[in-house]
C-alpha positions as CSV (number, residue, x, y, z in Angstrom):
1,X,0.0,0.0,0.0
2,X,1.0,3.4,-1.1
3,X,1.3,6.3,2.1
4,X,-1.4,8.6,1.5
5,X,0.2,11.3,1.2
6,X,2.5,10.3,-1.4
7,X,0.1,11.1,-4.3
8,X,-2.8,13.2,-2.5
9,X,-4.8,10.3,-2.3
10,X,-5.7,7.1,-1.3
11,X,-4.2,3.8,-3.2
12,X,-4.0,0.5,-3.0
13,X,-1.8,-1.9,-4.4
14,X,-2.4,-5.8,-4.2
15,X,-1.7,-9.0,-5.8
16,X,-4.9,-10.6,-8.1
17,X,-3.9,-13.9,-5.6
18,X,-4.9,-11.8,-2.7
19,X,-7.5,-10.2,-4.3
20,X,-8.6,-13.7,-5.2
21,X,-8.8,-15.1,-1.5
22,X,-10.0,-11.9,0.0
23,X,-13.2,-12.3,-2.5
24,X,-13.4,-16.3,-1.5
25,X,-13.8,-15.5,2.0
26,X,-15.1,-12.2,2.7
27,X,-18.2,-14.4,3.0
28,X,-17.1,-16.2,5.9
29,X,-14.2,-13.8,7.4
30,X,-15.1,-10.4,8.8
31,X,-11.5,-9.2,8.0
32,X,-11.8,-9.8,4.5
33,X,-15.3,-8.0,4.7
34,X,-13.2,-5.5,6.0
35,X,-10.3,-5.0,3.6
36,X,-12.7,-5.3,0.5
37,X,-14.6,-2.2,2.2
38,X,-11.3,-0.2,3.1
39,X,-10.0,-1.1,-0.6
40,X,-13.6,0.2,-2.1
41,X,-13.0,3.8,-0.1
42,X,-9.7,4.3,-1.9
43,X,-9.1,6.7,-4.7
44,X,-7.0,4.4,-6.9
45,X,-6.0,0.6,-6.4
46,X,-3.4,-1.3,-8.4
47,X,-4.5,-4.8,-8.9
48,X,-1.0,-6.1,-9.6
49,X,0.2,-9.7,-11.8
50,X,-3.4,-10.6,-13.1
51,X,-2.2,-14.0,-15.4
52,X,0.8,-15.3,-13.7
53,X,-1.2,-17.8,-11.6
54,X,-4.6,-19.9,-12.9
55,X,-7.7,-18.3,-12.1
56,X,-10.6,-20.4,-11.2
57,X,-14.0,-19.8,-12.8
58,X,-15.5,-18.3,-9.2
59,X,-12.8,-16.1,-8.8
60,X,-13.3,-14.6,-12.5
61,X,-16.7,-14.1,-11.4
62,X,-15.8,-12.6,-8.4
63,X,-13.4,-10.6,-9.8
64,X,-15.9,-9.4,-12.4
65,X,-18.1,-8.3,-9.9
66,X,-16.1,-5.9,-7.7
67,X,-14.9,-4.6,-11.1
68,X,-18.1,-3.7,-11.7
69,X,-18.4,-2.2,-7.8
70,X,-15.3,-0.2,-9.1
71,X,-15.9,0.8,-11.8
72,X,-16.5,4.9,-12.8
73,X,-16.3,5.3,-8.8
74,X,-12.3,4.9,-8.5
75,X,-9.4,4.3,-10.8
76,X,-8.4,1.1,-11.4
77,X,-4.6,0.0,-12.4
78,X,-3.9,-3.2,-13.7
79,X,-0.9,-5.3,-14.6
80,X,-0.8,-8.4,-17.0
81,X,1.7,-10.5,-18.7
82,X,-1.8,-11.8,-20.9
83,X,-3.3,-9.7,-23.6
84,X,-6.6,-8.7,-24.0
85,X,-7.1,-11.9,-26.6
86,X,-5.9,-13.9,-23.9
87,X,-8.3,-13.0,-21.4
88,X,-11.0,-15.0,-22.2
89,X,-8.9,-18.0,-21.7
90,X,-7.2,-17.2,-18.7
91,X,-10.7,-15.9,-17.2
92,X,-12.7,-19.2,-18.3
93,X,-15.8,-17.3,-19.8
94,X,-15.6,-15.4,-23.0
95,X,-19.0,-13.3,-22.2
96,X,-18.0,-12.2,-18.6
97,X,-14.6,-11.5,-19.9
98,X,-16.0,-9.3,-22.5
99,X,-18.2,-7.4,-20.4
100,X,-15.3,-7.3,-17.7
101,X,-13.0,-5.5,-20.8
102,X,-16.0,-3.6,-21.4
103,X,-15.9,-2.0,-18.0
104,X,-11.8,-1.6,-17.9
105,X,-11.5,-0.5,-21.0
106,X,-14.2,2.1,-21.0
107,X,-12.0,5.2,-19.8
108,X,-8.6,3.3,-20.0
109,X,-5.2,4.9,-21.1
110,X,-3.5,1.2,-22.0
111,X,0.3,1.2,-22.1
112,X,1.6,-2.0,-23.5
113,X,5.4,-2.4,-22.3
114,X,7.5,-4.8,-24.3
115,X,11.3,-5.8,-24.1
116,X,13.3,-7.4,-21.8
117,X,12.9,-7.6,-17.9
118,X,14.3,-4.8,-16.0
119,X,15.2,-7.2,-13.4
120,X,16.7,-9.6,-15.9
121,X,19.0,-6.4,-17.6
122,X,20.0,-5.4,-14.1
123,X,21.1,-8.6,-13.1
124,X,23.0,-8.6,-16.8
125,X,24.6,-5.6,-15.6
126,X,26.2,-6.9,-12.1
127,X,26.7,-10.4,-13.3
């Protein structure tokens, strides 16, 4: 998580695997309840890595539908490995995945970074 004061507003940045078990059991765990409610209050949150792990076909949903609870109320970072094409796949349901885009997409500025690793090159560097 970002200190508030850092960009005049609140953020949030998490993992799409904690994402993922916060929206499994918010159901059953009050803290989860909580954090989901604390992460809805922010300005911006940063859903970090969506791709690098499976995702289950509750989760997508789940996903889907705080997506929509986010979405035109706060601003909404995301980073992927996947591309758009790719989502359907990865998300298990090409009709929720479309209206998922649909919603991200809507008032998005997309940057699509290519090349090598900055973490490989650096480790180029000292090695």
């Amino acid at each position: 998580m970002f200190p508030e004061s850092h960009f005049g507003c609140s953020q949030i940045l998490i993992l799409v695997v904690t994402y993922q078990k916060l929206l499994k059991t918010a159901e059953i765990q009050k803290k989860s309840e909580y954090r989901i409610k604390k992460i809805m209050k922010s300005s911006v949150v940063v859903i970090d890595e969506i791709g690098y792990t499976p995702i289950e076909r509750r989760e997508a949903n789940l996903f889907f539908n705080l997506i929509s609870e986010m979405y035109e109320k706060l601003s909404i970072i995301i980073t992927s490995n996947k591309s758009f094409e790719n989502w359907a796949e990865m998300m298990g349901d090409s009709i929720m995945t479309t209206a998922l885009l649909d919603r991200l997409l809507h008032h998005a500025r997309i940057f699509n970074l290519d090349g090598e690793s900055y973490r490989i090159k650096n480790q180029k560097k000292e090695g």
